[in-house]
Backbone as numpy.savetxt, mean C-alpha at the origin, in Angstrom:
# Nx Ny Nz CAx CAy CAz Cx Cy Cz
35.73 44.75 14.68 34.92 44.05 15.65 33.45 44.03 15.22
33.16 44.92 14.80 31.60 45.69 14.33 31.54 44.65 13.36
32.04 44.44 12.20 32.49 43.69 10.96 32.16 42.08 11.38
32.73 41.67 12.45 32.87 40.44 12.79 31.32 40.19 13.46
30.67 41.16 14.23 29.31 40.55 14.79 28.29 40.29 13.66
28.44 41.82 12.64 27.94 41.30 11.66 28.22 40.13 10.88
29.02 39.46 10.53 29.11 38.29 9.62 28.67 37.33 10.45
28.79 36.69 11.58 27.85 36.13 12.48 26.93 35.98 12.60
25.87 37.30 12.65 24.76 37.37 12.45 24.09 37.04 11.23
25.06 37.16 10.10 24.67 36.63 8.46 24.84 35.13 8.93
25.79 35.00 9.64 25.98 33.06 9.26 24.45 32.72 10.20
24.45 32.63 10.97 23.43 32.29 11.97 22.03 32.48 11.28
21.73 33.54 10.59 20.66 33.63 9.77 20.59 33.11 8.52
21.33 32.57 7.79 21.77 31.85 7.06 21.32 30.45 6.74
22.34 29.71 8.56 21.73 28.29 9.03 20.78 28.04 9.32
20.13 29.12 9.81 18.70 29.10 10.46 17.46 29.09 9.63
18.02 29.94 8.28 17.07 30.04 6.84 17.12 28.17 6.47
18.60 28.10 6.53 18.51 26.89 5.69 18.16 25.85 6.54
18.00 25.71 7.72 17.72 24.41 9.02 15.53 24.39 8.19
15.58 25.84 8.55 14.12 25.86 8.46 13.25 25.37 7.49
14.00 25.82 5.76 13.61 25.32 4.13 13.77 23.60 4.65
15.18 22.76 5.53 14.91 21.79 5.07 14.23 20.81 6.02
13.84 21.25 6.72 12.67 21.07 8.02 11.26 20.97 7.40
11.13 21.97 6.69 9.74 22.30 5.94 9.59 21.02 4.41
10.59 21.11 4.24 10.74 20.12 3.11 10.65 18.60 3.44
11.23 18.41 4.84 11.04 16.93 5.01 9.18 16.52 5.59
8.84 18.01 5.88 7.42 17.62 6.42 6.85 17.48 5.02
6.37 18.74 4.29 5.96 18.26 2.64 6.21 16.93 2.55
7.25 16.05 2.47 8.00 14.81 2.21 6.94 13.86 2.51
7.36 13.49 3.50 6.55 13.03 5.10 4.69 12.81 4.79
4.46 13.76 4.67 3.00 14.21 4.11 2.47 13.56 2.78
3.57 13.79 2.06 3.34 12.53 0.81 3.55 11.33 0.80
3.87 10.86 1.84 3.96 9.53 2.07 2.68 9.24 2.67
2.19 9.90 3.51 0.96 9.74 4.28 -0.41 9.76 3.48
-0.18 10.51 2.32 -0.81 10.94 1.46 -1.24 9.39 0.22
0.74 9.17 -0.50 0.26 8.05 -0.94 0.01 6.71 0.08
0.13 6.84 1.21 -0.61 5.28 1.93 -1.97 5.50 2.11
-2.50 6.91 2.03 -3.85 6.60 2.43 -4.49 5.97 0.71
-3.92 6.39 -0.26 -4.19 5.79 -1.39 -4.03 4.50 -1.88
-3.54 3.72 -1.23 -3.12 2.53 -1.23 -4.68 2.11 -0.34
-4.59 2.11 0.94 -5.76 1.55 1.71 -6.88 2.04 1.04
-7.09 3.02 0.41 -8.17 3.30 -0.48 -8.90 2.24 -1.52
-7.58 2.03 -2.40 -7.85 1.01 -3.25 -8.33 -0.42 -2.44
-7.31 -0.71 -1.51 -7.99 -1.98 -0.46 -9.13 -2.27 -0.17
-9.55 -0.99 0.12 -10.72 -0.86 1.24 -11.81 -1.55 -0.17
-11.89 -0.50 -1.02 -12.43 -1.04 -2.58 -12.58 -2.05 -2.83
-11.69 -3.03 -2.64 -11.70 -4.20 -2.95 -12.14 -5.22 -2.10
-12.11 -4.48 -1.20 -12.81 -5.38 0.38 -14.61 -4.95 -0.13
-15.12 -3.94 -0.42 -16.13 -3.33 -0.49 -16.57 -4.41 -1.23
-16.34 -5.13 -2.74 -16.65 -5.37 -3.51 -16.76 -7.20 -3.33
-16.20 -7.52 -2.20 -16.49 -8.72 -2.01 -17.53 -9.41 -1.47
-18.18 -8.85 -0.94 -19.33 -9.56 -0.55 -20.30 -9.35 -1.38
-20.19 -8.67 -2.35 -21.41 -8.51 -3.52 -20.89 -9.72 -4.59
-19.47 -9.67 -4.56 -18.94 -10.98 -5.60 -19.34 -12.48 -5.47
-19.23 -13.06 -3.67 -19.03 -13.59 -2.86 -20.93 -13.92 -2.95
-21.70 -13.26 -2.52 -23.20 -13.49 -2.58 -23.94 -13.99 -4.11
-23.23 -13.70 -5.35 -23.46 -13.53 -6.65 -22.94 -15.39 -6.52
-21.85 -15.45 -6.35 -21.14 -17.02 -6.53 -21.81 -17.63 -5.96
-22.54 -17.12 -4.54 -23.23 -18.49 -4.01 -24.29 -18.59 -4.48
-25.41 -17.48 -5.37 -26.40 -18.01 -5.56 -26.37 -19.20 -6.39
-25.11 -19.05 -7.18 -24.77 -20.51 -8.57 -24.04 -21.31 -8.22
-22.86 -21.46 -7.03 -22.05 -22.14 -6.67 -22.67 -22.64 -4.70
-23.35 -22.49 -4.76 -23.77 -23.36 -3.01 -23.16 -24.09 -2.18
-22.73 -24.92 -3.05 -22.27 -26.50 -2.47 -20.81 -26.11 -2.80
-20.07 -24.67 -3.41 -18.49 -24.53 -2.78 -18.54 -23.37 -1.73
-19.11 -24.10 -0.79 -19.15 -23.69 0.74 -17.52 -23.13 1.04
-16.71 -24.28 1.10 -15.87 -24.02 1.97 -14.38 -22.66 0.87
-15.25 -22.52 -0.04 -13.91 -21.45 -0.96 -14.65 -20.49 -0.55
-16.35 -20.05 -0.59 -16.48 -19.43 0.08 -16.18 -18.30 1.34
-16.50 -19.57 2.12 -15.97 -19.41 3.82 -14.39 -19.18 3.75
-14.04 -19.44 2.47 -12.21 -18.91 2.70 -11.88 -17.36 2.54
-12.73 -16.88 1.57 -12.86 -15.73 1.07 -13.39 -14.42 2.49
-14.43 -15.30 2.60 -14.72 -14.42 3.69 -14.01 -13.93 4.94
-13.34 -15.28 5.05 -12.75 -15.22 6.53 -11.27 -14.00 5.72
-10.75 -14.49 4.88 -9.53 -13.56 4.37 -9.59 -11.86 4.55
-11.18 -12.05 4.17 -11.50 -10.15 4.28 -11.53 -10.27 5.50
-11.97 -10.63 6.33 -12.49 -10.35 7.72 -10.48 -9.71 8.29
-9.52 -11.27 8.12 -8.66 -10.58 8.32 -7.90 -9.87 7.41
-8.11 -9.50 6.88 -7.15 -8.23 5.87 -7.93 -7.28 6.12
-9.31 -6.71 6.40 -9.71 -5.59 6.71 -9.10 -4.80 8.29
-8.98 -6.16 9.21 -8.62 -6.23 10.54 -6.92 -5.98 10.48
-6.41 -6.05 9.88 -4.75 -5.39 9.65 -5.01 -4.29 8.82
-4.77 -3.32 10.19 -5.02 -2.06 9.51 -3.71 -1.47 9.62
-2.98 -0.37 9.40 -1.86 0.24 9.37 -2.11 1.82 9.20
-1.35 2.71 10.00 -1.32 4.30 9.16 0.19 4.48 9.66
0.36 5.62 9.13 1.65 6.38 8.57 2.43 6.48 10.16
1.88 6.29 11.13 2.44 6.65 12.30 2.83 5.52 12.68
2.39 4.10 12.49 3.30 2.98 13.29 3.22 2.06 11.60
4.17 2.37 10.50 4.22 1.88 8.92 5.55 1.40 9.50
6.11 0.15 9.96 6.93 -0.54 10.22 7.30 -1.64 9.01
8.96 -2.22 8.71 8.45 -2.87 7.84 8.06 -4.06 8.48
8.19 -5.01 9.59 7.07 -5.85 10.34 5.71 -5.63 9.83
5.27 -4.39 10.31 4.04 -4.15 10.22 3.34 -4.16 8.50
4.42 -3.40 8.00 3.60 -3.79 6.24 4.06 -4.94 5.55
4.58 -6.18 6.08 5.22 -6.98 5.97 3.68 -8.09 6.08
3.29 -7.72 7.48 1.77 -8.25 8.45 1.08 -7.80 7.06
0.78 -6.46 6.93 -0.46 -6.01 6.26 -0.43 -6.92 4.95
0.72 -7.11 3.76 0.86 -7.52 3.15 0.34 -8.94 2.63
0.78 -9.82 3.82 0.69 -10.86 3.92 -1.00 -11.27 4.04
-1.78 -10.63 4.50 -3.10 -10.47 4.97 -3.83 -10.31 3.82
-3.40 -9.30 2.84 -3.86 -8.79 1.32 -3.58 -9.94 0.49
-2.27 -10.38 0.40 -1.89 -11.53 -0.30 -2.82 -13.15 0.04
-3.40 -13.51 1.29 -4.23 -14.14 1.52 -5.57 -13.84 1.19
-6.00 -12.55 1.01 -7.41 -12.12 0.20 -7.32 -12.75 -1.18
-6.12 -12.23 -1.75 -6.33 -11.81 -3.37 -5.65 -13.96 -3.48
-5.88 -14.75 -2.65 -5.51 -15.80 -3.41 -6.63 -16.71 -3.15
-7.16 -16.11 -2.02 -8.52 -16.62 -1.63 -9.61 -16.25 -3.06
-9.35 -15.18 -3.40 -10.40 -14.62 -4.41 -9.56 -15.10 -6.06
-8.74 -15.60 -6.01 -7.64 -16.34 -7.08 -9.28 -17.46 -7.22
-8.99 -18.45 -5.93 -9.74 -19.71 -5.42 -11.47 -19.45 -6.13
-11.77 -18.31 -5.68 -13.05 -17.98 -6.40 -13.83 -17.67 -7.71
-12.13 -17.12 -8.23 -12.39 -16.83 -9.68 -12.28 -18.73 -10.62
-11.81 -19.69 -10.18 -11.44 -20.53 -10.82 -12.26 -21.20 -10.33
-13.60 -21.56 -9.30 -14.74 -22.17 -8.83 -15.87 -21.08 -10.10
-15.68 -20.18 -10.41 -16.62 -19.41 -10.92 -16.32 -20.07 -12.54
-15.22 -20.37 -13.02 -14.84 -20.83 -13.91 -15.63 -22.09 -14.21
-15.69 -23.06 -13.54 -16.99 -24.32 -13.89 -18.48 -23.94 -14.05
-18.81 -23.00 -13.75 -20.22 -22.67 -13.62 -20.44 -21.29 -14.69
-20.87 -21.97 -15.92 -20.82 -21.01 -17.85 -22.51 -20.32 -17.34
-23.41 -20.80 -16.58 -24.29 -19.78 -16.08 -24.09 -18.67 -15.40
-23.23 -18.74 -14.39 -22.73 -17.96 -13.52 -21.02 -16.65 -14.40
-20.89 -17.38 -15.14 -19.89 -16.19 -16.24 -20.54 -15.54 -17.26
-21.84 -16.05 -17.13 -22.55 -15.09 -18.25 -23.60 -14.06 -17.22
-23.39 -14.07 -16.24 -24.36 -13.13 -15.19 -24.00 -12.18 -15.11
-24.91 -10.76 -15.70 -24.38 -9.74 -15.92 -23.68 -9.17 -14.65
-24.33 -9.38 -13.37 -23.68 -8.68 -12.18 -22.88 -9.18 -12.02
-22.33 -10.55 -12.22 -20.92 -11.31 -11.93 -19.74 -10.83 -12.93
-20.00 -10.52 -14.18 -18.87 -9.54 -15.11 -19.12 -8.51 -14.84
-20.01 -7.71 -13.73 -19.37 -6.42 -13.92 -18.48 -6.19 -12.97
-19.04 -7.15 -11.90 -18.44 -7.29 -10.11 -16.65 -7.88 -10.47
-16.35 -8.50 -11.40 -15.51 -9.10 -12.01 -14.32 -8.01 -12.49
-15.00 -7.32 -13.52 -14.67 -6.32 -13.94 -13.97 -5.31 -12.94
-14.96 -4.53 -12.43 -14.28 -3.83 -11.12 -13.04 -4.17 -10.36
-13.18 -5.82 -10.18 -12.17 -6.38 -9.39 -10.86 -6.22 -9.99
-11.00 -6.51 -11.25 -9.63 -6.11 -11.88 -9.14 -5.45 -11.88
-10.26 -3.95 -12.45 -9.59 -2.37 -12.43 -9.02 -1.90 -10.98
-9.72 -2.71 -10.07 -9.43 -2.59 -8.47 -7.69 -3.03 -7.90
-7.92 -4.28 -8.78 -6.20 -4.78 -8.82 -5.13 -4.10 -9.27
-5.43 -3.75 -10.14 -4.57 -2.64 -11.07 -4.61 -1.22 -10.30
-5.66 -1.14 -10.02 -5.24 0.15 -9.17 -4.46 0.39 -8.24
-4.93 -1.01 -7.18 -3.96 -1.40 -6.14 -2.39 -1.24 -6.60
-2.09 -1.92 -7.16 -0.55 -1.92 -8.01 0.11 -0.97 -8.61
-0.95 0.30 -8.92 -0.10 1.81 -9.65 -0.23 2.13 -7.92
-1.62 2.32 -6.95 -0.85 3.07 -5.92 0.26 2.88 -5.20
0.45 1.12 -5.06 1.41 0.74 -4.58 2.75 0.75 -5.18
3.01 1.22 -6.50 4.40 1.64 -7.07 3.99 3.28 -6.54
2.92 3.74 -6.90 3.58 5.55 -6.66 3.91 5.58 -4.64
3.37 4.77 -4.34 3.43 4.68 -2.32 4.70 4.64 -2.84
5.81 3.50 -3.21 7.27 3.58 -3.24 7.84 4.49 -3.71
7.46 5.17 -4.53 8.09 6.52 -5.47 8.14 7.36 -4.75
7.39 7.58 -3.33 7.27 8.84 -2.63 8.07 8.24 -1.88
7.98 7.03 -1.04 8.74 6.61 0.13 10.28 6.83 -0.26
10.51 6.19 -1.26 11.99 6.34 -1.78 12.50 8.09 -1.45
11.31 8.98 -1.86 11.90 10.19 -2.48 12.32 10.41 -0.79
11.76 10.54 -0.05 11.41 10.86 1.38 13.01 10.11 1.79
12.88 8.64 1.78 13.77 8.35 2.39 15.20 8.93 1.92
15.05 9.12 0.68 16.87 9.48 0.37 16.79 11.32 0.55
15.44 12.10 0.97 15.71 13.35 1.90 16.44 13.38 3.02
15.94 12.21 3.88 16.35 12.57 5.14 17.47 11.93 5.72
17.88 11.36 4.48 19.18 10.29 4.92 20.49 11.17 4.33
19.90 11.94 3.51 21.20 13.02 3.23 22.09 13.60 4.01
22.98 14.42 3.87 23.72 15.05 4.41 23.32 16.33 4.39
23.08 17.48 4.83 22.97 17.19 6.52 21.88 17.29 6.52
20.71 17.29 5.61 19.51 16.36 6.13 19.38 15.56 7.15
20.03 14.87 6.87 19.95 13.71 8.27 20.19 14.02 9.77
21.07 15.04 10.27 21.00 15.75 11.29 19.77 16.02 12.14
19.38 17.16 10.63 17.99 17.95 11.25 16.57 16.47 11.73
16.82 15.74 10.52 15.92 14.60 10.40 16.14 13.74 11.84
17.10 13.24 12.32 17.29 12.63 13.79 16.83 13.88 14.82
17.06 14.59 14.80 16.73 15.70 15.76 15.37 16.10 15.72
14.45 15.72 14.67 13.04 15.92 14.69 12.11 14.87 14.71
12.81 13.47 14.87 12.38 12.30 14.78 11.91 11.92 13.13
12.54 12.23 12.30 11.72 12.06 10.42 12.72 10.28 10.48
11.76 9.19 10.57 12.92 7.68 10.40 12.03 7.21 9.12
12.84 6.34 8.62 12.86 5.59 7.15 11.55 4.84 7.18
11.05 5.09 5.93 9.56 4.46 5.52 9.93 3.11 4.92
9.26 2.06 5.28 9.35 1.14 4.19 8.54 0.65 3.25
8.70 -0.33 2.31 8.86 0.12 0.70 7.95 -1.51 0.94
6.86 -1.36 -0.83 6.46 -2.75 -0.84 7.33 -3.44 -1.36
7.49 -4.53 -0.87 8.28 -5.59 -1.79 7.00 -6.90 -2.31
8.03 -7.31 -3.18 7.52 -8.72 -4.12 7.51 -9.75 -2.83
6.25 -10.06 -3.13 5.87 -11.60 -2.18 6.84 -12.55 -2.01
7.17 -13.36 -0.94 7.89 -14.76 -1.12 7.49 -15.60 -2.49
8.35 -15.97 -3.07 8.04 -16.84 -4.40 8.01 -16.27 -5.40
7.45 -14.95 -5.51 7.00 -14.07 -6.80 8.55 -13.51 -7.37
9.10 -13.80 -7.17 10.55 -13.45 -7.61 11.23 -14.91 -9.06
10.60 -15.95 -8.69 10.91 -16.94 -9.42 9.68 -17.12 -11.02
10.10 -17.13 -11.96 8.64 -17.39 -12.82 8.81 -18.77 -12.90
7.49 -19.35 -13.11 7.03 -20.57 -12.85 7.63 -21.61 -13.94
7.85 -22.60 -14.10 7.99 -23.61 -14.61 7.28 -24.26 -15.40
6.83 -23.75 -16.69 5.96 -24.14 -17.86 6.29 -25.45 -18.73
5.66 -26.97 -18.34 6.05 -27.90 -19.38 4.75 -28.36 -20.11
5.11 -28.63 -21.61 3.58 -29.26 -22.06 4.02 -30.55 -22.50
């Protein structure tokens, strides 16, 4: 009988060791996800920073392209205004955010190819460096946004495990979602000369 409370007491301490390691593990998890999204909006924010110094540089040489301008601007206004954190990261919601970023960076597509007619304005040192930045800014955007998925993935196939997933419904831990490729960007373009 003695024999039997003891092994009980081993199992129970046991489950309870192991409920707890994987409780603790899905928060670590969890945390790195939060961790790489704030790195992601980091890079954003960067790139939002850097536009109105780009944006003021073009108009002193470009004036009269008012309205690519006024496109640019209005794009940051809303892509800064879709904001997102780790607590309501829906894929709706980064679906929204996405779409908002993707209207910046084509608005600023629009700017780089108005900057392209004007050989005064590409030789302005603050316009290649503002240029410059923008790129390394892009690229940055794009490693945080593969390592954001590298964590989300890791996270999601924690808590979807067995019996991960238990503890995970019982503590509220639900599935992160992942960036995907834009509408269209899946097809490469159609090159004839």
């Amino acid at each position: 009988m003695k024999k039997t409370w003891i092994l009980i007491v081993i199992a129970i301490v046991a489950l309870a060791g192991y409920a707890m390691s994987s409780y603790n593990s899905m928060v670590n998890k969890d945390e790195a996800v939060s961790t790489a999204w704030s790195n992601v909006e980091n890079q954003y924010q960067r790139r939002a920073d850097l536009i109105p110094n780009l944006v003021n540089t073009v108009k002193g040489y470009a004036s009269h392209e008012k309205e690519t301008l006024e496109a640019v601007i209005s794009a940051r206004a809303k892509a800064t205004q879709t904001t997102l954190d780790t607590e309501n990261l829906t894929p709706e919601k980064l679906e929204a955010f996405n779409r908002a970023q993707g209207t910046l960076g084509s608005a600023l597509g629009r700017l780089m190819v108005v900057a392209e007619k004007y050989p005064e304005l590409k030789a302005n040192e603050n316009f290649k460096s503002l240029q410059a930045q923008l790129e390394g800014t892009e690229n940055r955007i794009s490693v945080e946004r593969r390592k954001f998925n590298d964590v989300a993935r890791t996270y999601n196939v924690s808590i979807r495990r067995f019996p991960n997933n238990i503890l995970a419904g019982m503590f509220g831990f639900e599935k992160r979602p992942y960036f995907e490729a834009e509408e269209g960007t899946q097809k490469a373009p159609k090159v004839e000369f």
